[in-house]
C-alpha positions as CSV (number, residue, x, y, z in Angstrom):
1,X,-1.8,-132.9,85.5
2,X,0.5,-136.0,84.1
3,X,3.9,-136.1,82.8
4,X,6.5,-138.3,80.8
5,X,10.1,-139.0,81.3
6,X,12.6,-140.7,78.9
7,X,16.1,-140.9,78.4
8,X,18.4,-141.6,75.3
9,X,21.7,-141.6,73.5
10,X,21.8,-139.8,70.7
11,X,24.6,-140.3,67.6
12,X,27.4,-137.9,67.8
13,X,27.4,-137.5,63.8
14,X,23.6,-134.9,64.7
15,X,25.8,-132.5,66.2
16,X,29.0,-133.3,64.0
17,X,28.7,-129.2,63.5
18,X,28.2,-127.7,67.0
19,X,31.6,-126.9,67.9
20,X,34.5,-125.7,66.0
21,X,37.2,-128.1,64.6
22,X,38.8,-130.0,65.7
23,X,36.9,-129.9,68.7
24,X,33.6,-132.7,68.3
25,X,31.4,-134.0,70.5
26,X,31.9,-137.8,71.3
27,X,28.8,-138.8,73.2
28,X,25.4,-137.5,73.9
29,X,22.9,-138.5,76.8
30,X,19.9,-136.7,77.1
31,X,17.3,-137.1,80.1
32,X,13.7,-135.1,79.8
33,X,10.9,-134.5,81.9
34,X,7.9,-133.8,80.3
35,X,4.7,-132.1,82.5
36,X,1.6,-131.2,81.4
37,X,-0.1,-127.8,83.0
38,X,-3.5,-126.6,82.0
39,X,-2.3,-124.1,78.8
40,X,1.5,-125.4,78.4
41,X,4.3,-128.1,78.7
42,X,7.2,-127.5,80.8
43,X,10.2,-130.0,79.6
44,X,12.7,-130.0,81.7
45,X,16.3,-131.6,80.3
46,X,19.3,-132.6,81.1
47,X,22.4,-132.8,78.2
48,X,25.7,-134.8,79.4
49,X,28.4,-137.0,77.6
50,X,31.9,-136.7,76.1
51,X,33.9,-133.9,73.9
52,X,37.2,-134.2,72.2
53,X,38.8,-130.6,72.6
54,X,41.8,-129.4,71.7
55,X,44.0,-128.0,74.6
56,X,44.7,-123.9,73.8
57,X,48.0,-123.8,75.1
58,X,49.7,-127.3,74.3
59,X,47.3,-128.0,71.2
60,X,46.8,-131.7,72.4
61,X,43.6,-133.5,72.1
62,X,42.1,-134.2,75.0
63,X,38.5,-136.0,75.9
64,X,36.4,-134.0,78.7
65,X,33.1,-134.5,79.9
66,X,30.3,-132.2,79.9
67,X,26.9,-131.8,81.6
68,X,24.1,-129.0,81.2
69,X,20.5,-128.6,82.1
70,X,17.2,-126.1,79.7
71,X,13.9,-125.6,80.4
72,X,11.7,-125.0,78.2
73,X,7.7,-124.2,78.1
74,X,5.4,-125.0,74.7
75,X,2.0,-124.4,74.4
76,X,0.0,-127.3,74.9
77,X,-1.9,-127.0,71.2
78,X,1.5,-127.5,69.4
79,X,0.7,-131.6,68.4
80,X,4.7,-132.2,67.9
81,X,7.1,-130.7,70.3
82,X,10.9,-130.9,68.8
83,X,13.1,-131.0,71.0
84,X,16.3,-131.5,68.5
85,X,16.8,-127.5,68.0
86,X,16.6,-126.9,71.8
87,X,19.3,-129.7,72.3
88,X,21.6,-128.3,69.8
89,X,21.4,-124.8,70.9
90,X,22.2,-126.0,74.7
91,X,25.2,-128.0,73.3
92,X,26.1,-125.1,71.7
93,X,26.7,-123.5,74.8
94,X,28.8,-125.8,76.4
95,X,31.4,-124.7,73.8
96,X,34.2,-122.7,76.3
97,X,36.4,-120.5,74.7
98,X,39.2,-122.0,75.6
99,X,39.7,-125.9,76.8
100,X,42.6,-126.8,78.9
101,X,44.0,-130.4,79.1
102,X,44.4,-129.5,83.0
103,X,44.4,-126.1,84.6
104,X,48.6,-126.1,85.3
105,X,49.3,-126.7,81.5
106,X,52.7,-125.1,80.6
107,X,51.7,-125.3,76.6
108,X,54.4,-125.0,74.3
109,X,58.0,-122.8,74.3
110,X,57.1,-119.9,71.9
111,X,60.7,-120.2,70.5
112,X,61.0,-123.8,69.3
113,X,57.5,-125.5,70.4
114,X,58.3,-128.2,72.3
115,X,55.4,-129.2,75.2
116,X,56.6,-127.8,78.5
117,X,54.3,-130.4,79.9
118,X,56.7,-132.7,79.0
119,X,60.1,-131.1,80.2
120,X,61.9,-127.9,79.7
121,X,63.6,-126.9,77.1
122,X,67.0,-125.2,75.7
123,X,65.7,-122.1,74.8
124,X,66.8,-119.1,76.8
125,X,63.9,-116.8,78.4
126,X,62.8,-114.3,76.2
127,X,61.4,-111.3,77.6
128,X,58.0,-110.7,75.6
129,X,57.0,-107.2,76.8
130,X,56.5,-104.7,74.5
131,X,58.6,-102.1,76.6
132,X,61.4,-104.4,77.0
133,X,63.6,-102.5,74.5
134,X,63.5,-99.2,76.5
135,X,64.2,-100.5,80.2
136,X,67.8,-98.8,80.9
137,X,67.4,-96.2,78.7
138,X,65.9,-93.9,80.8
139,X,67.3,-92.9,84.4
């Protein structure tokens, strides 16, 4: 039948508790589409903006986009549709398990720490295999 579209930015500090810390989301652009069918209302969204993530393997911070789409029907008798809940459940989702600064990060020496990103370090190789101990042993 008819329809409505908006967009908006939205404060960071609404979805200050979507994603673990340290991670935090930065900036927030929505875009819906609302239309109108006979018994319901088909929104249509799209989520994008900014996150500050922390890197899993060199544990710098790092800012990285982020885009998702929902859709979503309500009956047409509800008089307030909110859409707040539906947003943060689709941020929510965006959360990876693990962020990487870039996909060839070396992360950090498990003997001293220092970012491999940066340079190598002194440390000599450490074989970290369980079964390390009994290679010889047997013949």
């Amino acid at each position: 039948m008819g329809g409505l579209d908006c967009t908006a930015r939205l404060s960071p500090k609404y979805f200050a508790d979507v994603f673990a810390a340290p991670n935090q989301i930065t900036q927030v652009n929505v875009a819906l589409s609302f239309s109108v069918a006979s018994h319901e209302i088909l929104v249509r969204g799209n989520i994008s903006g900014k996150r500050r993530v922390q890197c899993a393997r060199c544990l710098k911070m790092t800012e990285q986009p982020f885009a998702e789409e929902f859709l979503e029907t309500y009956s047409n008798k509800l008089e307030i549709i909110d859409i707040m809940l539906l947003v943060r459940q689709t941020l929510a989702l965006t959360e990876e398990i693990r962020f990487l600064c870039k996909p060839d990060c070396k992360g950090l020496c498990p003997q001293c720490g220092q970012d491999l990103n940066e340079g190598p370090c002194a440390c000599k190789p450490v074989n970290l295999s369980p079964f390390a101990e009994l290679k010889g042993k047997f013949k």
